[in-house]
C-alpha positions as CSV (number, residue, x, y, z in Angstrom):
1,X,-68.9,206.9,202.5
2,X,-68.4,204.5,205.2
3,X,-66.2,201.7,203.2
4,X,-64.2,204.5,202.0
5,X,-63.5,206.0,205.8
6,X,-62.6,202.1,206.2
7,X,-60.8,201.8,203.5
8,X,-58.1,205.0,204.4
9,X,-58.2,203.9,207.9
10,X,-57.1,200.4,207.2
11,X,-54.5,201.8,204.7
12,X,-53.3,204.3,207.4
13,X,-52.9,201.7,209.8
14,X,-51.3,199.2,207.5
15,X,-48.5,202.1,207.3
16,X,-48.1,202.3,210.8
17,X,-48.5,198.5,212.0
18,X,-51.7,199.9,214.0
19,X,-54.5,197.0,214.9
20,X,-57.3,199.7,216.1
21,X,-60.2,200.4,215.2
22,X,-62.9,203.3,215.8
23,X,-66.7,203.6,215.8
24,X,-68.5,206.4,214.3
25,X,-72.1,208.0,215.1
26,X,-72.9,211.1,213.3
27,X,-76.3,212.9,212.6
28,X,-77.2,214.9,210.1
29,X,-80.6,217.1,209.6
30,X,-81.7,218.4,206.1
31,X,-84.9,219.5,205.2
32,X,-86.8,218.9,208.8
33,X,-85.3,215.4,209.1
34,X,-82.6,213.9,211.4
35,X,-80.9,211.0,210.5
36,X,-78.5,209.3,212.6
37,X,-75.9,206.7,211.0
38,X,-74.0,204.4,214.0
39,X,-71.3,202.1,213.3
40,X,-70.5,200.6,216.8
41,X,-71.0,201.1,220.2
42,X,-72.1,205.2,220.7
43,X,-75.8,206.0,221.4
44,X,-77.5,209.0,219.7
45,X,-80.8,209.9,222.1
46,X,-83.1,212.7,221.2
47,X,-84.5,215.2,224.2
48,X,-88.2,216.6,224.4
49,X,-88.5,219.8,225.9
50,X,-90.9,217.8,229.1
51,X,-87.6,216.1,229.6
52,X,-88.9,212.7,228.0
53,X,-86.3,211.3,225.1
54,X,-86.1,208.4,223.0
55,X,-83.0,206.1,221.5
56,X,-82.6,206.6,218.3
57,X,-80.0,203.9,218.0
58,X,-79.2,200.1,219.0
59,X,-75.5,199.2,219.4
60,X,-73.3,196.5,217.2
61,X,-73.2,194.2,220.6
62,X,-71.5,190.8,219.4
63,X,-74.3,189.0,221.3
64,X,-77.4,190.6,219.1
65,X,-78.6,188.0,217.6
66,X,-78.6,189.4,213.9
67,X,-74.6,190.3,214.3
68,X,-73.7,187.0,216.6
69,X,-75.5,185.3,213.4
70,X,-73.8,187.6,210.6
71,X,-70.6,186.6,212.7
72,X,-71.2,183.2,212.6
73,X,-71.8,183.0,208.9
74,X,-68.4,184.7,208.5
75,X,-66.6,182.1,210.3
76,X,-66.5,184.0,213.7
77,X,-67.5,183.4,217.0
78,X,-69.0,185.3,220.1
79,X,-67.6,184.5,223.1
80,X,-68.6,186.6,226.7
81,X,-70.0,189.3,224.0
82,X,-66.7,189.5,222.3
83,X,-66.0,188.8,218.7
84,X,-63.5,186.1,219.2
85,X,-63.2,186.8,222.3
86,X,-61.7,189.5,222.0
87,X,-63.4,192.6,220.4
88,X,-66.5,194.1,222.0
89,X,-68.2,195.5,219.1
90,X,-69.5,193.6,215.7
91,X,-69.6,196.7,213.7
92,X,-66.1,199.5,213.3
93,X,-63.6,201.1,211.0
94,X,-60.5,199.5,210.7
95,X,-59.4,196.4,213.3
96,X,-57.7,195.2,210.2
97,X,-57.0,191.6,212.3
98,X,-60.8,190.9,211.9
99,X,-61.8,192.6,209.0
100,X,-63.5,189.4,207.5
101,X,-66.0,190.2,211.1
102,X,-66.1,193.2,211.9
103,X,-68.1,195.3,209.4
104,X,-68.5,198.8,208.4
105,X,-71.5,198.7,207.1
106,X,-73.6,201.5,209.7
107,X,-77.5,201.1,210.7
108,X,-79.3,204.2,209.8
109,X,-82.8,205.7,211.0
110,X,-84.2,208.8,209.7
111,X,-87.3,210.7,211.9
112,X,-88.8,213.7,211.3
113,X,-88.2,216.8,213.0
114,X,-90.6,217.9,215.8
115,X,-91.7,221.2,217.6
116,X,-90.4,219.7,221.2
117,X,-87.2,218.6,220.2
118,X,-84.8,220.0,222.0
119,X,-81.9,218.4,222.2
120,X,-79.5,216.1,220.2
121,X,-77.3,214.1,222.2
122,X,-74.4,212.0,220.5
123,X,-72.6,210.3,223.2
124,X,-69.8,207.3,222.9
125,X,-70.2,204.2,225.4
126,X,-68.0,205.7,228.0
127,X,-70.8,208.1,228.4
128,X,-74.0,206.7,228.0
129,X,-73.0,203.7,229.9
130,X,-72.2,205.7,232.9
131,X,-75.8,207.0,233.0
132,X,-77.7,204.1,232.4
């Protein structure tokens, strides 16, 4: 579903001369089970009703070490946690200028439903980087 998403948003902005790009986190719960799918930079975080929560996701950071590699072997580079300098996240739709590095391949993790779960929060990095 994701390389399609890519696919129309590439075309799209071929049409318009567009260079963007976009991330995507969604979750979905079927069945008692939550699974969360991120492609960039957005941070899903489940709430307990004590008030405790827990990540659910880690964010496509060009300096991670598994996507500064995965850069790397693509002919890329990482410089000040930008792919080539210039893009702050490894992972997106579109950016059709550095398709051949940027992926949109998304990181998924599936957890089981509990009692105490309260809350679903799915928040993009001008949000989550503001409170923490």
């Amino acid at each position: 579903m994701f390389r399609q998403v890519d696919q129309e948003f590439l075309y799209n902005a071929r049409q318009d001369g567009s260079e963007d790009g976009a991330t995507c986190l969604m979750g979905l719960v079927l069945n008692g089970r939550l699974t969360v799918a991120n492609l960039g930079d957005s941070i899903a975080t489940v709430v307990r009703n004590n008030g405790s929560w827990e990540q659910l996701n880690t964010i496509h950071e060009p300096d991670r070490p598994d996507e500064k590699w995965r850069i790397s072997q693509a002919n890329g580079w990482v410089l000040k946690n930008r792919v080539n300098g210039e893009l702050s996240v490894s992972r997106a739709f579109g950016d059709k200028e550095m398709k051949s590095l940027i992926i949109c391949e998304p990181e998924c993790r599936t957890i089981q439903m509990e009692q105490d779960h309260h809350l679903l929060i799915l928040a993009s990095d001008g949000i989550h980087r503001s409170y923490t």
